[in-house]
ChimeraX commands (.cxc) that place a marker at each C-alpha (Angstrom):
marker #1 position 11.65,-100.42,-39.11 radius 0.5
marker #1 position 13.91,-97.63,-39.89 radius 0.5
marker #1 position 12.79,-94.22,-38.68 radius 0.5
marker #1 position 15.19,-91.32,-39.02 radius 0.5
marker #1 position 12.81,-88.51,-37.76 radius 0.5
marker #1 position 9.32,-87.96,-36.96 radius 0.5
marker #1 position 8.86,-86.07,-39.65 radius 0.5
marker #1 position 10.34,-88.90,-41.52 radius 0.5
marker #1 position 7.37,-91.04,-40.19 radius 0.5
marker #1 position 4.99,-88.68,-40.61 radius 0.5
marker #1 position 6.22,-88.44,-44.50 radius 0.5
marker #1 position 5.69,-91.44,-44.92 radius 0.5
marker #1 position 2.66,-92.10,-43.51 radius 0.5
marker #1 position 1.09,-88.91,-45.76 radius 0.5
marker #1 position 2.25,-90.90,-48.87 radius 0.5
marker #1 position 0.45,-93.83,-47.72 radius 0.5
marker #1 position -2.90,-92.63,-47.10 radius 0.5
marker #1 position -2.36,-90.74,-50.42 radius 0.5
marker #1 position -1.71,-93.96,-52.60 radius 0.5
marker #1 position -4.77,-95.22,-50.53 radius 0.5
marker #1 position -6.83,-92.34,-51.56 radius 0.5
marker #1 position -6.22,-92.48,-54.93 radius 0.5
marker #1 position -6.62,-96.03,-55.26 radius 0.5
marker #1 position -9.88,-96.15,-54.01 radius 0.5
marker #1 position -11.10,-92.77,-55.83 radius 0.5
marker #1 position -9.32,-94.35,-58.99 radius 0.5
marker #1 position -8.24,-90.90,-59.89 radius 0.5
marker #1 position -5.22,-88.55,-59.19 radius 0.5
marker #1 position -4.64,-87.72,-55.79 radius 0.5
marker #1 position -5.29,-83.72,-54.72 radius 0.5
marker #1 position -1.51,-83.22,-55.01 radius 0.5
marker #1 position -1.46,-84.48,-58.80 radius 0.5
marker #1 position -3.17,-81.71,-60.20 radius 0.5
marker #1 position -2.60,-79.69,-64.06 radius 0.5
marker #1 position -2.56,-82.96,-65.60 radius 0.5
marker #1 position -3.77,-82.39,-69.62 radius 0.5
marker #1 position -7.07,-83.85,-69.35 radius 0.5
marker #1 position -6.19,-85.01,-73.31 radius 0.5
marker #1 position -2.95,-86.99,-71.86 radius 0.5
marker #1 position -3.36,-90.75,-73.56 radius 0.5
marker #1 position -3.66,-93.40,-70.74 radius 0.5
marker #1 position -4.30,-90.38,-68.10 radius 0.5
marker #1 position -6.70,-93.23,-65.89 radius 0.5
marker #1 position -3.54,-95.24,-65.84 radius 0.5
marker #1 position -1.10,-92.98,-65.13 radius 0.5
marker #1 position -3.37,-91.83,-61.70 radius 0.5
marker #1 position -3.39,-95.39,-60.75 radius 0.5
marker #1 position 0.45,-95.38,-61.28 radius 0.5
marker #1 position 0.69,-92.08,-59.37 radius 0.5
marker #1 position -1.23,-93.76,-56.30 radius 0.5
marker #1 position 0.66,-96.97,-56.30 radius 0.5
marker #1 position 3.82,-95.81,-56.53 radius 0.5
marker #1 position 2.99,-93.47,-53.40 radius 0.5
marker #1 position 1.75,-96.94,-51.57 radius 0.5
marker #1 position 4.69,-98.41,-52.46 radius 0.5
marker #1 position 7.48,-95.57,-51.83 radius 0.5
marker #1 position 5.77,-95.00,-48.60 radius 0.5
marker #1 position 5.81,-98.13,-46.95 radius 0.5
marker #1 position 9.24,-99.01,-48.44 radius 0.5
marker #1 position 10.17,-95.65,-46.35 radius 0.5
marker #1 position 9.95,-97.57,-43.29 radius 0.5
marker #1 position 11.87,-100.21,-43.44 radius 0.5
marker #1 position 15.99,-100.07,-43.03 radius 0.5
marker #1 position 16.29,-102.69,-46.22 radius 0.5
marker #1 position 13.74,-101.06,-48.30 radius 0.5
marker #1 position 14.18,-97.43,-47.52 radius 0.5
marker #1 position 17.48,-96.40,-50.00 radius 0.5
marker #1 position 15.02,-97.89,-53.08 radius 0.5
marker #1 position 12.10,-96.66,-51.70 radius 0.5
marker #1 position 13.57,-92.86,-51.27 radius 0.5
marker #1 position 15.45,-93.08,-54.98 radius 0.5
marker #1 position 12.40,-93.75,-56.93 radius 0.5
marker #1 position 10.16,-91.46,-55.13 radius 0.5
marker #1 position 12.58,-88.68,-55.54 radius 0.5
marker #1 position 13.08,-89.49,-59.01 radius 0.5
marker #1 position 9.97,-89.76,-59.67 radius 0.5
marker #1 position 8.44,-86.18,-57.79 radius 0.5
marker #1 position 11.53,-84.43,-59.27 radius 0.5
marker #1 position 10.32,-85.68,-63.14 radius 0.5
marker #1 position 6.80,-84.83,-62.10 radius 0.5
marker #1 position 7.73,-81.59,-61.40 radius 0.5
marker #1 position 9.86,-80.54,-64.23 radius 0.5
marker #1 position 7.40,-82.08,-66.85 radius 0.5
marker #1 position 3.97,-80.96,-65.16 radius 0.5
marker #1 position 4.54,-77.97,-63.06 radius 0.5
marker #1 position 7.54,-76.75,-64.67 radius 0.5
marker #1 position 5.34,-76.88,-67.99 radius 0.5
marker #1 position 2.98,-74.47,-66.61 radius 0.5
marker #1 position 5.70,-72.13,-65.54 radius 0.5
marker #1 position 6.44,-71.93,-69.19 radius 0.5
marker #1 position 3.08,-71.86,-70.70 radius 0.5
marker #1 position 1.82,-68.92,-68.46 radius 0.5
marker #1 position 5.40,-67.16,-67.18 radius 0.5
marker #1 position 3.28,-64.13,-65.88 radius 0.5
marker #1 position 1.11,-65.85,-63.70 radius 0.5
marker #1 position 1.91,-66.33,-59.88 radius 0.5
marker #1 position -0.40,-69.01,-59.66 radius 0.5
marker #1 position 1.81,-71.42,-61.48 radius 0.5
marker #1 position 4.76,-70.75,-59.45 radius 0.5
marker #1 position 2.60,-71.10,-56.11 radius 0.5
marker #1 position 1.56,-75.05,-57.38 radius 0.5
marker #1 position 4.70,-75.64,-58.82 radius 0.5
marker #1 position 5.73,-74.82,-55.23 radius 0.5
marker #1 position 3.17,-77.08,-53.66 radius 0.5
marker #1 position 5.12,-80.06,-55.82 radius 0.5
marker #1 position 8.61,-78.52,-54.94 radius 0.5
marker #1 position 7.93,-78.85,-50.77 radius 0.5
marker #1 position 7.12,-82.78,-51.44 radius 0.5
marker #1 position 10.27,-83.01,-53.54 radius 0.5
marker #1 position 12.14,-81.09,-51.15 radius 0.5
marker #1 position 11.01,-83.63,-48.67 radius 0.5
marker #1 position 11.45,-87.02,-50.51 radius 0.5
marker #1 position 15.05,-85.62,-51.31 radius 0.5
marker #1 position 16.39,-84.92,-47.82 radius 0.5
marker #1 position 15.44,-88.91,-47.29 radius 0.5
marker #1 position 16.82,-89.72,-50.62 radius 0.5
marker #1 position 20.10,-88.15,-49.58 radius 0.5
marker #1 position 20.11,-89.42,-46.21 radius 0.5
marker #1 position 19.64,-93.10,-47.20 radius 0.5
marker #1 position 21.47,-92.91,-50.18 radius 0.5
marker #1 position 23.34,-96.33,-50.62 radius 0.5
marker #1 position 27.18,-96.52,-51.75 radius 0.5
marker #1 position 26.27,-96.45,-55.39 radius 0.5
marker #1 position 24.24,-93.27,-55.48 radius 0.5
marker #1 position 27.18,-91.40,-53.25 radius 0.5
marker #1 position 29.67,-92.75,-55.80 radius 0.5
marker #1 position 27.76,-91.62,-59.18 radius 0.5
marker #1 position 25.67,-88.97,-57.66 radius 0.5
marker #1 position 27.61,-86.95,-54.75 radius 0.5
marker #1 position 26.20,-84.05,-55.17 radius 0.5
marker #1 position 22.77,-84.89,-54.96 radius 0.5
marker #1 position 22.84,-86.88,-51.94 radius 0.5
marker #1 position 24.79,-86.60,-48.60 radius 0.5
marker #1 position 25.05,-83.13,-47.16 radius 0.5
marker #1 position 25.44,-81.35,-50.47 radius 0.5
marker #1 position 21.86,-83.18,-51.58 radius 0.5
marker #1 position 20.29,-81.78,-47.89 radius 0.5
marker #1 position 21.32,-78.30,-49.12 radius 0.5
marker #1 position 19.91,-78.36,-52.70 radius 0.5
marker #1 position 16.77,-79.99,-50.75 radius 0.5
marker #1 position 16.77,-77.07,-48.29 radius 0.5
marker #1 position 17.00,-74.47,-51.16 radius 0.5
marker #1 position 14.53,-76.21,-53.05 radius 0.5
marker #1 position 11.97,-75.91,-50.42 radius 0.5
marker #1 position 13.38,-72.19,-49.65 radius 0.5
marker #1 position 12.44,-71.23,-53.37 radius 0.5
marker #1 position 8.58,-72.49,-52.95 radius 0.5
marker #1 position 8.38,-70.51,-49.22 radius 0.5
marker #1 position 8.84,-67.16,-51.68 radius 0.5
marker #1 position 6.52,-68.20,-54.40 radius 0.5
marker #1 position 4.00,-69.00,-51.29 radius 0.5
marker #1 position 4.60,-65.45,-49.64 radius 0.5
marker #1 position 4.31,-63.74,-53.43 radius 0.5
marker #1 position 0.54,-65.24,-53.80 radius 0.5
marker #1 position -0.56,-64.19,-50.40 radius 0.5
marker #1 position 0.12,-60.44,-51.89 radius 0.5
marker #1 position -1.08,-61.43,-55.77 radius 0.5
marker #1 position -4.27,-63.14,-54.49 radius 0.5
marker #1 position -4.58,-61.00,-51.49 radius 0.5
marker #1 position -8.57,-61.16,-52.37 radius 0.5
marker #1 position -8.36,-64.92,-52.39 radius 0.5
marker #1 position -6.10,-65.17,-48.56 radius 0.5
marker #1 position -7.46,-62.85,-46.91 radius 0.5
marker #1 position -10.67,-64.49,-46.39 radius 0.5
marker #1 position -9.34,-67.85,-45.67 radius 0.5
marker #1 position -7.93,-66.21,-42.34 radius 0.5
marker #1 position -10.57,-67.08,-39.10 radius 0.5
marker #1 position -12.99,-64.99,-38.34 radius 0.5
marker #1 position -12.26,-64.75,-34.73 radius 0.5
marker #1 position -9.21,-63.12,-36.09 radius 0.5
marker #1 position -9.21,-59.56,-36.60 radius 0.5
marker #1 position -7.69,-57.49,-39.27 radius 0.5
marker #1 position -7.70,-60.25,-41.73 radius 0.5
marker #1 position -6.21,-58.36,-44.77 radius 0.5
marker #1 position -3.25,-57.88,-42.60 radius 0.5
marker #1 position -2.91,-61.21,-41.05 radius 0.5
marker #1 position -2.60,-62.14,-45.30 radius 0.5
marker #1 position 0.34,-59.89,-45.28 radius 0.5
marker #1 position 1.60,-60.91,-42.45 radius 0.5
marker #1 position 1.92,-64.45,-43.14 radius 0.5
marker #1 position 2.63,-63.75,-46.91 radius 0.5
marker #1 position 5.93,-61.52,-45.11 radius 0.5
marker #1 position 6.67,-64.23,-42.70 radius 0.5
marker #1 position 7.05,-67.23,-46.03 radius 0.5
marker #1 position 9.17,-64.68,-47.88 radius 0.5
marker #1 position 11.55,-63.79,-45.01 radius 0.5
marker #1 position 12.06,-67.62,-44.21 radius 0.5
marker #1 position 12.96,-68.38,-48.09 radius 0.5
marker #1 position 15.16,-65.67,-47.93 radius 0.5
marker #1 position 16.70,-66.57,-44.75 radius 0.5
marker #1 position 17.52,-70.56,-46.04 radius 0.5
marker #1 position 18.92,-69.55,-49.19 radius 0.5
marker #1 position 21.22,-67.37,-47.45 radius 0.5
marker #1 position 22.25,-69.27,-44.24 radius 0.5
marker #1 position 21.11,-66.36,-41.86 radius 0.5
marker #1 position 18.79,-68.44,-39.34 radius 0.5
marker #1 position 17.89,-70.65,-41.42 radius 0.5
marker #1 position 17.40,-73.70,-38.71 radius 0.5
marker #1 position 14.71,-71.45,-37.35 radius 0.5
marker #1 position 13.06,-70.17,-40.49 radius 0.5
marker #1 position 12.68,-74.23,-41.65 radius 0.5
marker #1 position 11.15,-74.81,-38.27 radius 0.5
marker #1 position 8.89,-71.92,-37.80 radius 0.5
marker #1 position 7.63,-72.14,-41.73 radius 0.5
marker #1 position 6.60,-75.60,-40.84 radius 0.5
marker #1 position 4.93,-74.25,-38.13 radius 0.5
marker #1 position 3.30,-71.82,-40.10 radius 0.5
marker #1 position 1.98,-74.37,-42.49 radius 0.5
marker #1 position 0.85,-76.89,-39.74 radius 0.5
marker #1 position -1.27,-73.82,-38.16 radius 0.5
marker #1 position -2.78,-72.80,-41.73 radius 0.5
marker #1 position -4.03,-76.88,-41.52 radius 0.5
marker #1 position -5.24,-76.62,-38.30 radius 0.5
marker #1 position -6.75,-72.90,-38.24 radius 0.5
marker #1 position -8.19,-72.59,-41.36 radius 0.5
marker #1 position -8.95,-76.88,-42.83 radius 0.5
marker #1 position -9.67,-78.70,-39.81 radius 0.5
marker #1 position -11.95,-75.99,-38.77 radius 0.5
marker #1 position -13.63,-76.21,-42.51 radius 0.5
marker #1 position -14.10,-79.95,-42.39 radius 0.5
marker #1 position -15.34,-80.18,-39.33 radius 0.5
marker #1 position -18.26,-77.81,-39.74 radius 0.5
marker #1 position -19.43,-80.31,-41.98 radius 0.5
marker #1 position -18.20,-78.42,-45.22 radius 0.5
marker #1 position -16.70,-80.90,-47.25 radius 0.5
marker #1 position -16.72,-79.63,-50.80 radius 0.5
marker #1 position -14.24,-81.13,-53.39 radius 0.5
marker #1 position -12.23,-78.35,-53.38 radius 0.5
marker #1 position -12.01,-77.61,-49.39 radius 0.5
marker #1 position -11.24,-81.25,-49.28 radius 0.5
marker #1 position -8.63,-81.11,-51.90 radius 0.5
marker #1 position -6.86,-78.22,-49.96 radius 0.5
marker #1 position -6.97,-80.03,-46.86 radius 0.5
marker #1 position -4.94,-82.61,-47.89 radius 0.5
marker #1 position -2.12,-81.04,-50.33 radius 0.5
marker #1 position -2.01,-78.67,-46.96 radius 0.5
marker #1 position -1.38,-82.36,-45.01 radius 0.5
marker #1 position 1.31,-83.28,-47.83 radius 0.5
marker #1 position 2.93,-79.43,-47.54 radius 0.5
marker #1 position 3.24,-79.93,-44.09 radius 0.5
marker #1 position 5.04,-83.74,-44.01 radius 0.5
marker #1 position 7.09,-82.13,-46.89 radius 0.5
marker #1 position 8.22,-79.16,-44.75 radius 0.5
marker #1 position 8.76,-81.14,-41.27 radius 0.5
marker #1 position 11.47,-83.46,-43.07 radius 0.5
marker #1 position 13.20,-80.23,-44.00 radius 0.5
marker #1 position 13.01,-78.64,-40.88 radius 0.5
marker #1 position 14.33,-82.19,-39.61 radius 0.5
marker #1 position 16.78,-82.21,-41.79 radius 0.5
marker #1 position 18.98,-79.39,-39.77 radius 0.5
marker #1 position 18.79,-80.94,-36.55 radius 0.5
marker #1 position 20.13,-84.71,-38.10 radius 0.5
marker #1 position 23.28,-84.74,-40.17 radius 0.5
marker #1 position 23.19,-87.67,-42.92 radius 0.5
marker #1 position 26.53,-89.26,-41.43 radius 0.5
marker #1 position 24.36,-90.19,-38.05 radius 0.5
marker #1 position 21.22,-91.76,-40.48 radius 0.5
marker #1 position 23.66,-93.76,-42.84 radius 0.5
marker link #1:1,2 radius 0.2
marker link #1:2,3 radius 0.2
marker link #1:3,4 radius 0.2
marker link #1:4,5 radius 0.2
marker link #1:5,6 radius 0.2
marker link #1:6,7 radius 0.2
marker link #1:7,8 radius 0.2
marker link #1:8,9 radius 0.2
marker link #1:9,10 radius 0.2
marker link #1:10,11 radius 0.2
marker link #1:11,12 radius 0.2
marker link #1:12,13 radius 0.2
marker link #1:13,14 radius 0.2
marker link #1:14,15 radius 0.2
marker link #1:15,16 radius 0.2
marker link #1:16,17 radius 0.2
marker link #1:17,18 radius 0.2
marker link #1:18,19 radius 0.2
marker link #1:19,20 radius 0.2
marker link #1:20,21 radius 0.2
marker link #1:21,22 radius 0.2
marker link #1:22,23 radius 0.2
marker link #1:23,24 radius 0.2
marker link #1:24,25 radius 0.2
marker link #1:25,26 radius 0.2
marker link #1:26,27 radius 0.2
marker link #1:27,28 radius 0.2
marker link #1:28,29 radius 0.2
marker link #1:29,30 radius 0.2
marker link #1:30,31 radius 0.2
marker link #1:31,32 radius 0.2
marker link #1:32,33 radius 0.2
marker link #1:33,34 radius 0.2
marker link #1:34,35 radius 0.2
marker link #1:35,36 radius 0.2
marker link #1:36,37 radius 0.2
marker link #1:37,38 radius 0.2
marker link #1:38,39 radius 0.2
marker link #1:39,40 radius 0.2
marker link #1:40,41 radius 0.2
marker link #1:41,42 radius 0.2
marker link #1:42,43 radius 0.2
marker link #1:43,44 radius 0.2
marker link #1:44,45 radius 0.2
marker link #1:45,46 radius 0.2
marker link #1:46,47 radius 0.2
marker link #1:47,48 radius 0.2
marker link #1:48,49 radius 0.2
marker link #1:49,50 radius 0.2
marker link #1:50,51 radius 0.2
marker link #1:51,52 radius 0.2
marker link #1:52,53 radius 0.2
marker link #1:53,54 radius 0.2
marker link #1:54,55 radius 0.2
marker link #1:55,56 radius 0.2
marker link #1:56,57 radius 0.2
marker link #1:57,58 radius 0.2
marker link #1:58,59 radius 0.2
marker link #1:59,60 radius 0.2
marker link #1:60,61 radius 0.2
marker link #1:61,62 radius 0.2
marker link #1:62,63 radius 0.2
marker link #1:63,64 radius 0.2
marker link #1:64,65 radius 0.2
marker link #1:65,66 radius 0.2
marker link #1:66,67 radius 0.2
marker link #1:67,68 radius 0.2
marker link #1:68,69 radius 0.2
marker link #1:69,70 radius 0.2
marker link #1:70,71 radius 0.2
marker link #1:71,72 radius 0.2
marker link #1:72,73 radius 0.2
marker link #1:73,74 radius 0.2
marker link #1:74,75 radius 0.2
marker link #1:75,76 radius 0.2
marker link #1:76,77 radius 0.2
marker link #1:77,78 radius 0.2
marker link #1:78,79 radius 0.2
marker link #1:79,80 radius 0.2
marker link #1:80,81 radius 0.2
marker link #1:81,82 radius 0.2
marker link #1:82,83 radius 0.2
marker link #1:83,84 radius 0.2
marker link #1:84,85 radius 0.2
marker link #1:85,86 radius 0.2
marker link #1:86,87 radius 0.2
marker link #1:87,88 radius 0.2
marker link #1:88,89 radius 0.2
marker link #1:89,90 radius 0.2
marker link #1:90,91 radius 0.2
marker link #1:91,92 radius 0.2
marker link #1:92,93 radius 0.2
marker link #1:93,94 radius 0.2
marker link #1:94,95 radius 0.2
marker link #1:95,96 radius 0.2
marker link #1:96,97 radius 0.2
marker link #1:97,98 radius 0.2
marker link #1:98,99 radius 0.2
marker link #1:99,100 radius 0.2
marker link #1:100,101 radius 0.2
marker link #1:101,102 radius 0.2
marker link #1:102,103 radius 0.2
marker link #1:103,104 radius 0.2
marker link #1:104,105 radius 0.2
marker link #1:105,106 radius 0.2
marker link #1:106,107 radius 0.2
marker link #1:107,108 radius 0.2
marker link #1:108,109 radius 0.2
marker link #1:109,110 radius 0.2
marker link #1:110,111 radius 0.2
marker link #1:111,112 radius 0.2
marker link #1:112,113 radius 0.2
marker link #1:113,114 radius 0.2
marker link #1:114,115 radius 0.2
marker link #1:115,116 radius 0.2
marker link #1:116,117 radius 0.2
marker link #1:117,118 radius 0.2
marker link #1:118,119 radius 0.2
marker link #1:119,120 radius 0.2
marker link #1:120,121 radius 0.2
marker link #1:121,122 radius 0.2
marker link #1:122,123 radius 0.2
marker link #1:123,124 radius 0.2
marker link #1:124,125 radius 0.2
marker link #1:125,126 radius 0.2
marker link #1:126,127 radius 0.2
marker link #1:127,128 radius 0.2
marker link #1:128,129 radius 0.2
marker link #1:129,130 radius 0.2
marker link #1:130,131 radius 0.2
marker link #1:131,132 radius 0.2
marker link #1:132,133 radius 0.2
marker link #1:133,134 radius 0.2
marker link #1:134,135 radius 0.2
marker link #1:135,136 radius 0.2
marker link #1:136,137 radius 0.2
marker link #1:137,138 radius 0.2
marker link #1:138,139 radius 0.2
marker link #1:139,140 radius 0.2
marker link #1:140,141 radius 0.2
marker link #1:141,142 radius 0.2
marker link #1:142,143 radius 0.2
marker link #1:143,144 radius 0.2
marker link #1:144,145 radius 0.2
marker link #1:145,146 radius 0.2
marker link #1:146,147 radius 0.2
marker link #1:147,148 radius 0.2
marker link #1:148,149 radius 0.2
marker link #1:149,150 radius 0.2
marker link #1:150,151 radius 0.2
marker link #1:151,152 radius 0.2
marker link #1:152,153 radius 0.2
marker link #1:153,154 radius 0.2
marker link #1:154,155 radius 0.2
marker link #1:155,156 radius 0.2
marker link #1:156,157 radius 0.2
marker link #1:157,158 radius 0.2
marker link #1:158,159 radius 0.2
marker link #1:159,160 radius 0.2
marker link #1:160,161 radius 0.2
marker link #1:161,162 radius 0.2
marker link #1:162,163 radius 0.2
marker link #1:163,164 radius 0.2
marker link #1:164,165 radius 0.2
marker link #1:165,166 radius 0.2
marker link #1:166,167 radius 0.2
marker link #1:167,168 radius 0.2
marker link #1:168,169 radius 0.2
marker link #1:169,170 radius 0.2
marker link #1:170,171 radius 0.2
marker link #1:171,172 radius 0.2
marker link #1:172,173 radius 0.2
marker link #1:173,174 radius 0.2
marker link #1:174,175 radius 0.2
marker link #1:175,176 radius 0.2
marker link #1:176,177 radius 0.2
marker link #1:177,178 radius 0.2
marker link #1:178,179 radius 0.2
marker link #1:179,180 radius 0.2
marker link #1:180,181 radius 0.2
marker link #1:181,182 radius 0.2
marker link #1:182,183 radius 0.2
marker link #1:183,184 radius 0.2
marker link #1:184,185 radius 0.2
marker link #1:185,186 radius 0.2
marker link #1:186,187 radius 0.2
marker link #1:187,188 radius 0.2
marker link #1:188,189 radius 0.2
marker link #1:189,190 radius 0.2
marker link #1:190,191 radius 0.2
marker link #1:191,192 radius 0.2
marker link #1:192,193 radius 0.2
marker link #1:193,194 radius 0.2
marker link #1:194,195 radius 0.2
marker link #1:195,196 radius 0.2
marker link #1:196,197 radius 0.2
marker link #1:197,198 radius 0.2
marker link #1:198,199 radius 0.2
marker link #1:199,200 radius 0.2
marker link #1:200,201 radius 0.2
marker link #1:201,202 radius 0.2
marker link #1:202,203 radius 0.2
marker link #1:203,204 radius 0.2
marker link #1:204,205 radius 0.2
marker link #1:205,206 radius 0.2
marker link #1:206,207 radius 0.2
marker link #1:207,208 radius 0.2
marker link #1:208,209 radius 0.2
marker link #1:209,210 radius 0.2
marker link #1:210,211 radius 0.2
marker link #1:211,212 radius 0.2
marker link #1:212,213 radius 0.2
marker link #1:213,214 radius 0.2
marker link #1:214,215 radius 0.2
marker link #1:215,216 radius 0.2
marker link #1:216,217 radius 0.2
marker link #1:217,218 radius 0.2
marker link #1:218,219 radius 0.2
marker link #1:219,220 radius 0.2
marker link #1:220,221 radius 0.2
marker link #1:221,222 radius 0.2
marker link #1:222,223 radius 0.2
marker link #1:223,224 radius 0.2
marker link #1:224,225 radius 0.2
marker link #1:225,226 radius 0.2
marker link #1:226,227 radius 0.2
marker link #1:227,228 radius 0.2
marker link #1:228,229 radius 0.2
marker link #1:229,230 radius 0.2
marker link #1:230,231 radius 0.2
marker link #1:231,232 radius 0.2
marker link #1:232,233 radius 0.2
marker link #1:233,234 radius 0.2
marker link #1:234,235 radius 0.2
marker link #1:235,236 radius 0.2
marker link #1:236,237 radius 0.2
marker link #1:237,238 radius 0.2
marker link #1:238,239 radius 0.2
marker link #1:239,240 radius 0.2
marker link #1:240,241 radius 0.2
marker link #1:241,242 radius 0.2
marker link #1:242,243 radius 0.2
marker link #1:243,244 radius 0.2
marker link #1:244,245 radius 0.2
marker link #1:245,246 radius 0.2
marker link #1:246,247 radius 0.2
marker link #1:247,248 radius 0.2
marker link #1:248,249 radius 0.2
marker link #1:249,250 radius 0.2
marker link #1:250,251 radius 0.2
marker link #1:251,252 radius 0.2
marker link #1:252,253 radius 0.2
marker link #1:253,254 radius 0.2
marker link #1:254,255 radius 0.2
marker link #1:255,256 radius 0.2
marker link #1:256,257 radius 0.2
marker link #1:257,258 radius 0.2
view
């Protein structure tokens, strides 16, 4: 097996329950949302979606298999992106919401491309250099920077919406939704520029491992289960595998994984 990082494994892992998930539901995964319902061979293409996860994810953690595995998934999330959530973006500019899931997509791209540039093989570093290596880690790590600031923006837009997802043995939740809404916009801000930007990665992973375990776990365990708490609860499992390979990524340089 070939494990760079935990959060490595633990990407991995999240992409194989997810091809097992849809698989067995025989629709798209949570994390494959704003498909046109009118797309021709949509049934197919969640199958596709789910196997290709399967696939990617096991490939992931092997040393032989890993450099394919990491190519077509990042491929493959980047295109998803651009022709699903990008689409959105251009359909309704003026609302945050679109930017917030195109940001949910961008975190698992972010993700699969840090391992895409780390096991890049010699022909990717040849005709793509500056998308793998340590110039692909940085476009990765601004990637990911650009979805922390449209999360922090919809913690202030949908302020109604955050605010009561915070516990209730928490006081002051309207300002705990600030708070945290601050916290994402400060660590986007902080990777794109270099200033601490080892620490904002880690602690915004943080951040979005304690929104799982605060506010989902909690949620699911009480027994309430609904398609939508359940469909949060895991794109918050994929955010957070998405956002530990990034924060991995500045404590491993690609010459030591290679």
């Amino acid at each position: 097996m070939r494990i760079a990082s935990v959060g490595h494994a633990v990407f991995a892992a999240t992409l194989i329950g997810l091809g097992i998930l849809g698989l067995i539901q025989g629709g798209f995964a949570p994390i494959w949302d704003s498909v046109p319902k009118a797309l021709p061979a949509r049934e197919l293409l969640a199958y596709l979606c789910s196997l290709i996860c399967l696939v990617c994810g096991v490939g992931l953690l092997f040393a032989r298999t890993a450099p394919s595995a990491a190519r077509v998934l990042f491929v493959y999330l980047f295109v998803w992106m651009l022709l699903i959530k990008v689409r959105v973006i251009v359909l309704m500019p003026l609302v945050e919401g679109a930017y917030q899931s195109w940001g949910e997509t961008a975190v698992i791209v972010a993700g699969a491309w840090v391992l895409y540039a780390w096991f890049a093989a010699d022909s990717d570093r040849r005709r793509l250099g500056f998308a793998v290596g340590d110039k692909g880690v940085r476009l990765a790590q601004a990637l990911y920077a650009l979805a922390l600031i449209a999360f922090g923006l919809s913690h202030f837009v949908y302020l109604n919406l955050t605010a009561p997802l915070v516990p209730g043995w928490l006081p002051a939740h309207t300002f705990w939704a600030y708070f945290t809404g601050c916290t994402y916009l400060a660590a986007g801000v902080a990777i794109l520029t270099g200033v601490w930007a080892k620490l904002a990665a880690v602690l915004s992973a943080w951040q979005i491992g304690l929104f799982l375990l605060l506010v989902w776990v909690p949620v699911v365990a009480a027994g309430h289960v609904s398609a939508e708490n359940w469909s949060e609860t895991i794109v918050n499992v994929a955010l957070l595998a998405g956002a530990w390979v990034v924060a991995d990524s500045y404590r491993r340089k690609s010459a030591l994984i290679a």
